[in-house]
N, C-alpha and C positions, 0 to 999 in steps of 0.2 A: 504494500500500500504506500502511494506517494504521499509527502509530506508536502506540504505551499506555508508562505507567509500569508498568500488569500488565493482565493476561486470566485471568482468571476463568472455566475451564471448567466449569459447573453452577450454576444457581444454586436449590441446595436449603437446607436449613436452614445446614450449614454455607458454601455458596458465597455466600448472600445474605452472612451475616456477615462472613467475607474481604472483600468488594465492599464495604461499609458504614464498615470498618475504614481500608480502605484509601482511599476517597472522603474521607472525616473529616479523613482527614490531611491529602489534598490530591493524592492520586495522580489521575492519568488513567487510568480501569478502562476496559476492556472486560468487561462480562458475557455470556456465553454459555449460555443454556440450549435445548437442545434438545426441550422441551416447550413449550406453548402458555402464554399468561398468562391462565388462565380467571379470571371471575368466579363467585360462589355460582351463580348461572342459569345458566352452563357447565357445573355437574360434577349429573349427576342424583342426582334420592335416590332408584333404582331400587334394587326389593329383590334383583332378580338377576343385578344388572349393578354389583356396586360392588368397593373393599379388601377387604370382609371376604368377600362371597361371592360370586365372578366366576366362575361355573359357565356363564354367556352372554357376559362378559365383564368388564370395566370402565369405572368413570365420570370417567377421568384420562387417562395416557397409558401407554405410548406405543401408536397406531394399533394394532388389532389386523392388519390386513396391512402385509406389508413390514418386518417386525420378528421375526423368526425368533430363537429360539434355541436349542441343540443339549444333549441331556445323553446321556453317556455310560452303558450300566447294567454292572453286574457280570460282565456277562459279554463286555465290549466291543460291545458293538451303540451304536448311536448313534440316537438318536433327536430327531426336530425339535418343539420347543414351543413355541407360541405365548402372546400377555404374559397370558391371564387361567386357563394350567393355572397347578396349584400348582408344577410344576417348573421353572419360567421365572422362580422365584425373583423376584418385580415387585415393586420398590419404586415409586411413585407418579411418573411422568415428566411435569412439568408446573412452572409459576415456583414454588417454595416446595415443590418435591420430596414427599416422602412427609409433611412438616409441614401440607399441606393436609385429610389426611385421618385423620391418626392420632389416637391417643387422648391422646395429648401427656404422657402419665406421663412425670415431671421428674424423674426419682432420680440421685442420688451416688453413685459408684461407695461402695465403702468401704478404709478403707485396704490388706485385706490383697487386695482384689481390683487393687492393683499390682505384688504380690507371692507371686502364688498358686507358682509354681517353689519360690522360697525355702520360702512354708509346706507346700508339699508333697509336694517332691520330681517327679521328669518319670517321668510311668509310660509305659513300655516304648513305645515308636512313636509317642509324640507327640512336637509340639514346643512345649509348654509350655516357657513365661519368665517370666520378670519384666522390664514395663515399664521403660525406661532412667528412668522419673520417678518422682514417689511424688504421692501424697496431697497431700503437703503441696505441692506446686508444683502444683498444680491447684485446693487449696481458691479462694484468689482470685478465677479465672478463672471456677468453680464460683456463686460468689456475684457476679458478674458477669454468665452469664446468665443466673441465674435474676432478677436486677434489671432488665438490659437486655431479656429478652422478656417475663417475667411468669410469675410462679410463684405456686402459693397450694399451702400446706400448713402441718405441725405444727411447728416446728423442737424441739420438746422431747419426743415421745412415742416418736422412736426411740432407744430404748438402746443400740442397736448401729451407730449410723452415725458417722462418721468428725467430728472436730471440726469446729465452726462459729465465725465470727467474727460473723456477723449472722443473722439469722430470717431466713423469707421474707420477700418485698413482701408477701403477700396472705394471709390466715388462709383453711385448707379449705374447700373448697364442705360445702353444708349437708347435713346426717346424711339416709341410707335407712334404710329398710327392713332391709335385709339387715348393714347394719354394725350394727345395732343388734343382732340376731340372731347374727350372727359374734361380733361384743366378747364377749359375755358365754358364748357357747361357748370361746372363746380364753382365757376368764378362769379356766372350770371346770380347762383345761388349764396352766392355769401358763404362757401364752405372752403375749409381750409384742406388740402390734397400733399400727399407726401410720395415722391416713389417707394416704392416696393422695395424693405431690405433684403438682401435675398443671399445665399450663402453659396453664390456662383460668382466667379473670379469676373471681372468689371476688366479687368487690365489683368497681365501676368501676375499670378502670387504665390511664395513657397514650392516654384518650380513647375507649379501647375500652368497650363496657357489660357487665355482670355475666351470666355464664352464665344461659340460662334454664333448664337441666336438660332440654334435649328427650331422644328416644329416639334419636336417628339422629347419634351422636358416633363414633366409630372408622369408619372405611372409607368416610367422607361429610363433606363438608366443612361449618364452621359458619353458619347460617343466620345468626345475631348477633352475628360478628365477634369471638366471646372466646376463641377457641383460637388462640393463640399459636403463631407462624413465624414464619422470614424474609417469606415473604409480604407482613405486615401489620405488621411491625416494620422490621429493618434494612436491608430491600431499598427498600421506599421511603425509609426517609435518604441511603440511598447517590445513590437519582433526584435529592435533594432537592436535593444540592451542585451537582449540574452536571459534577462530575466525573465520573458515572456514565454511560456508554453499555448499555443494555441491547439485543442482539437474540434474540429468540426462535425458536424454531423452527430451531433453528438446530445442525446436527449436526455436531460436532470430529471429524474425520480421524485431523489427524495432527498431532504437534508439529513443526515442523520445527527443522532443527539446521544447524548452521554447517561449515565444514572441518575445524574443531577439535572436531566433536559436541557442541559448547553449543548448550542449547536457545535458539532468538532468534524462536520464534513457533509461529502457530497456524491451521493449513488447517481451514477450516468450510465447510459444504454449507448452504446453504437455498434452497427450492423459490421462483421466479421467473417467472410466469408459466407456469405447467406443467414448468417445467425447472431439472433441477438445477444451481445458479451454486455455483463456488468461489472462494471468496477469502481469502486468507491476510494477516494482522494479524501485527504486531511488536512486542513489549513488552521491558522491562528483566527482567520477572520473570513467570513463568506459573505457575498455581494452579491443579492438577487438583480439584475435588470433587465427580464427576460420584458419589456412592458407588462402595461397592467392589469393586462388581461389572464397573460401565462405567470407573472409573479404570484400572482396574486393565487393561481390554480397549484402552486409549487409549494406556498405556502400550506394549504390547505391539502397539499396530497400527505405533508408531512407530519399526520398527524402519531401519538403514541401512548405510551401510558399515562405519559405526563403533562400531554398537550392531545387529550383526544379530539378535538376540533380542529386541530392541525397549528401551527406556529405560531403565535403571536394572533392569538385568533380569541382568547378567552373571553371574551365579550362578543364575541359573531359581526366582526366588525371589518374582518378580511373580505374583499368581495366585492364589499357594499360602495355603494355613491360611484359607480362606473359612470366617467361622462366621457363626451367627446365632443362632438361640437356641430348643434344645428347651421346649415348653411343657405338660410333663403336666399333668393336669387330671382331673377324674372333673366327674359331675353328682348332685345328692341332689335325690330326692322330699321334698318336708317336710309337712308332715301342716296346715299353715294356710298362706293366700297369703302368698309373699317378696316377688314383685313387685308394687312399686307405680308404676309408671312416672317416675319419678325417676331422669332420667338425671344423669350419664355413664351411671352405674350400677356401676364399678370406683369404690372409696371405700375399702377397710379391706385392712391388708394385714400381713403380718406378717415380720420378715425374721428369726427365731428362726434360722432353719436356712441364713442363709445360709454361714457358715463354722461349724468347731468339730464336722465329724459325723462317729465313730469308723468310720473306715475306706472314706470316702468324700473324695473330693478337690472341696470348694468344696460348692455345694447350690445355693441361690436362694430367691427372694422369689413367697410366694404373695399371691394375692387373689383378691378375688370381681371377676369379668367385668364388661365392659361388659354395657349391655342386648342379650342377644339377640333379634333381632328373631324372629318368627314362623315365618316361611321357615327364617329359620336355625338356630333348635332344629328345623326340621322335616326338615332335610338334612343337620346333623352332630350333634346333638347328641340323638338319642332312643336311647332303650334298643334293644338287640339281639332283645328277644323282641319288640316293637309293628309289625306289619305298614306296609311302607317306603309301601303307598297302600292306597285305600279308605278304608270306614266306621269299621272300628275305628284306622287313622290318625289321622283327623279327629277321634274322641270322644274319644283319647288328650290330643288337643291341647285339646278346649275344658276338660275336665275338670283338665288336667296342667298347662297353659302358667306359667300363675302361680305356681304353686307350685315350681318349681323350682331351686334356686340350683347354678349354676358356679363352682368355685374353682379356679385354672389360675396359672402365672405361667414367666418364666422360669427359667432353671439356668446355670450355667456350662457352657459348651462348651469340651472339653477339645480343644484344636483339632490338627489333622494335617496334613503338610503334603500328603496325597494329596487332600485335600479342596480343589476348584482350579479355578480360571478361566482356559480358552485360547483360542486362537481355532481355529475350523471353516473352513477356507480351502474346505469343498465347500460350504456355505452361504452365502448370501449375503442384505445387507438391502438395503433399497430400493434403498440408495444406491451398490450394487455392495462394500461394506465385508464381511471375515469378520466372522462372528457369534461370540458368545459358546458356549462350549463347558464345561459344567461336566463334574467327572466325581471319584470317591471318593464318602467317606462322610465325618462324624465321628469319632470317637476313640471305642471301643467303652465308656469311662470315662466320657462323658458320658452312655451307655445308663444306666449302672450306678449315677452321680448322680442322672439325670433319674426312675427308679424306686423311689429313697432318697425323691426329693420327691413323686412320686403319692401314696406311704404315705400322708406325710403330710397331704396333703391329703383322702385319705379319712378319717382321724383325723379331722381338721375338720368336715367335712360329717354324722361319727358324730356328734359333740361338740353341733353345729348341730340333733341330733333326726331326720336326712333317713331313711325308713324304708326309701328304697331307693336305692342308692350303682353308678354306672354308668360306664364309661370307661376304654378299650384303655390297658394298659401300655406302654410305650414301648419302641419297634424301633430297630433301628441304619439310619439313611439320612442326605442330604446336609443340612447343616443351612446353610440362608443367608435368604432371605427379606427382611421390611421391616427386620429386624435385622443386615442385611448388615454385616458388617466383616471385620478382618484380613490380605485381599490385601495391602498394601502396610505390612509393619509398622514400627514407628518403631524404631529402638535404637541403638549406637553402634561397631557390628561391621559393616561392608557384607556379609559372608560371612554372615551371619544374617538381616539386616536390609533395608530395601528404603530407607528415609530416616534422618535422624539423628533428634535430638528437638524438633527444628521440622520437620517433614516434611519436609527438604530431599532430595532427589535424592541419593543416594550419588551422587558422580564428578561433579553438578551443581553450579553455582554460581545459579544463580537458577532452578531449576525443584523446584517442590514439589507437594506432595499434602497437603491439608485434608480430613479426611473420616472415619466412620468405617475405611479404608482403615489408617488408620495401630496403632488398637487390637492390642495384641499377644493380649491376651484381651478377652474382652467384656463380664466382668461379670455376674453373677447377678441385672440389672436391665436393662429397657429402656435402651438406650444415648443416647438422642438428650440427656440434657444432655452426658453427656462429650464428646457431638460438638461442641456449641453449645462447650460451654469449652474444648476443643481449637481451634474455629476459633475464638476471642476471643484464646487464648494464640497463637498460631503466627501469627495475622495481624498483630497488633502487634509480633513481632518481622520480621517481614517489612516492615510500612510502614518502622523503624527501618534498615530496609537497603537500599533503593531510594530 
């Protein structure tokens, strides 16, 4: 049995960076990911097999067989789903996690989204809090990843974002079409616009080359190396020490725990000549940040005499408040071509409305969309009278394609604790392990938010000239997805809370969780910097303790 200074279960954006942290110092990692280490020629650029639209599948992981998982509906029935429906909840299972294919939008929480309880009081059945941290213990860390992976953006056009102590590394990728169009609709309206921080190289950085603006950015990995992860940052520094072991493919069990229920290691599965091999590893300190979907299930697989609800779970409190992020949206016809093939194609955005709206709790940050591909305006995103096949379809599309702009973004999710990850002991994965079991909804508040924001986004797309304005209001359902977070939340109450404010394990001394997992709320933005600055923060005090 090997010995580690730590085990690193996951290594996605945040687990690369744990593993990187801890390497640098001088620790003996083990990393674990249970996804493949693809290259660009590993993940296809299939238009119907990818993240953004996996109606046949996907072009990451995990395997479409042998991967089941279960969701509950309203009326208790149960149902089994596999990783490319939308209800399987799939964040990207592969070395560099969902960082391989996302659109990499790099935004800052703001200060009062550590505070949303305080500003707003807990309406009726949620479990809305306030972050045991603020703002201010996070700017650092904050300006640390976006130095240490690579960030390019405005640092002076947002009015409303939380203080800075430096600019980006990298000034915004170069103006579209549509931002130019949007600005000056945004203008007519008295709202203030920021570009898109986005964690794709603007100009050459850390060796990497300058974006080239292809079409195939979100849901597809980059052809020219300038989208920013673990990946292609702190994962190979970590290789580079030598104090880093990486195995792949490689599926965590269980934690294992002593006589006393201190965690002291980590049972993995990997296939071995057609057969499944276990072996179990020992460290000083273990580090879930499998996201918060699979933490949170890793938790809970490990349960024993002395934790029979599984880890850190005594309260039944592992699981619970899974958010991710409603995204209203509408479409406008505009009356000359928007598109000009100029990817990302997400560039201009506005965060007017993220707090401050009477009689609404929190709001969110709109923008214009990545480029939808062809396929994909042809499968979610056309108007309700245009015939879903045939000739008039098709003339829809040659006549319409270019001319239409999306503007969508997140909301805060008013998070509950019926909203929740268990495990299905009647299903089973490959590897004989219970599956994931989701089952709730949302906070019927974030319905009520996320419709305050459509408004306004048709406002926009008015503002924009579109002659014709298209796009379902928003319904109460489970909200988790590539925005997964909240199962295991941070604070300083074990009866509320799942870790303190270094992810540690309530009742643990060396076992933690790095991940969106820890987020008490999510933020009215793409989450992945506060995940990157949360694993920057919490691993550096973790080296400093091992």
């Amino acid at each position: 049995m090997k010995t580690y200074d730590a085990i690193v279960v996951g290594g996605g954006v945040a687990g690369g960076i744990v593993a990187c942290t801890l390497a640098e110092a001088g620790k003996h990692v083990l990393l674990l990911e249970r996804g493949k280490a693809m290259r660009f020629e590993d993940i296809p650029r299939d238009h119907l097999r990818n993240h953004r639209l996996s109606v046949y599948g996907h072009n990451t992981g995990p395997e479409l067989e042998g991967n089941p998982r279960t969701w509950q509906d309203s009326n208790g029935k149960i149902h089994i789903t596999l990783p490319y429906h939308s209800s399987y909840q799939n964040n990207a299972m592969v070395l560099g996690g969902g960082g391989r294919v996302y659109g990499a939008q790099a935004w800052r929480y703001m200060p009062q989204d550590f505070r949303m309880a305080s500003t707003y009081g807990v309406p009726e059945g949620s479990s809305l809090a306030d972050w045991p941290i603020s703002y201010d213990d996070m700017e650092l860390w904050y300006e640390r990843a976006e130095r240490e992976i690579g960030v390019s953006g405005d640092d002076h056009a947002n009015r409303f974002q939380g203080p800075r102590r430096k600019g980006y590394p990298m000034p915004p990728l170069p103006d579209n079409r549509s931002r130019k169009v949007m600005q000056e609709a945004a203008e007519k309206l008295g709202w203030n616009t920021v570009p898109i921080p986005l964690a794709i190289n603007s100009v050459p950085y850390q060796g990497r080359p300058a974006c080239i603006q292809c079409q195939h950015c979100v849901g597809f990995a980059c052809p020219n190396d300038s989208k920013n992860g673990s990946h292609n940052t702190v994962t190979p520094r970590a290789l580079a020490t030598g104090n880093c072991e990486l195995i792949t493919e490689a599926q965590a069990e269980r934690i294992e725990t002593d006589a006393q229920g201190k965690a002291i290691g980590v049972t993995y599965i990997t296939m071995q000549n057609g057969q499944a091999v276990r072996e179990t590893a020992q460290a000083s300190a273990i580090i879930v940040s499998s996201g918060a979907i699979e933490s949170s299930r890793l938790l809970l697989l490990s349960s024993g005499k002395l934790h029979p609800n599984g880890l850190g779970n005594d309260h039944d409190l592992v699981g619970r408040n899974l958010q991710g992020h409603y995204y209203p949206g509408a479409h406008g016809l505009l009356p000359d071509p928007i598109y000009d093939g100029i990817g990302p194609g997400a560039s201009l955005a506005t965060c007017q409305f993220n707090h401050g709206n009477p009689g609404i709790v929190g709001g969110g940050m709109i923008a214009n969309d990545f480029i939808k591909l062809p396929l994909i305006l042809q499968k979610w995103g056309m108007p309700a009278d245009v015939p879903r096949w045939g000739i008039e379809n098709k003339q829809w599309m040659r006549e319409n394609y270019s001319r239409v702009l999306q503007i969508t973004g997140p909301v805060h999710d008013i998070p509950s604790p019926d909203a929740r990850v268990t495990l299905d002991d009647s299903v089973r994965d490959k590897y004989g392990l219970p599956v994931v079991r989701f089952s709730g909804t949302t906070h019927p508040e974030t319905v009520k938010t996320a419709h305050f924001m459509w408004e306004r986004v048709r406002e926009w797309l008015t503002a924009c000239g579109a002659e014709k304005i298209w796009g379902d209001a928003p319904g109460l359902f489970l909200s988790g997805g590539q925005h997964q977070a909240g199962t295991c939340r941070m604070g300083t109450d074990p009866t509320n809370s799942v870790t303190d404010i270094w992810g540690r394990v309530h009742g643990q001394d060396n076992l933690f969780v790095v991940d969106g997992s820890l987020h008490v709320t999510n933020g009215g933005f793409n989450p992945m910097l506060t995940i990157m600055a949360m694993a920057f923060r919490c691993s550096d005090h973790i080296a400093r303790q091992i």
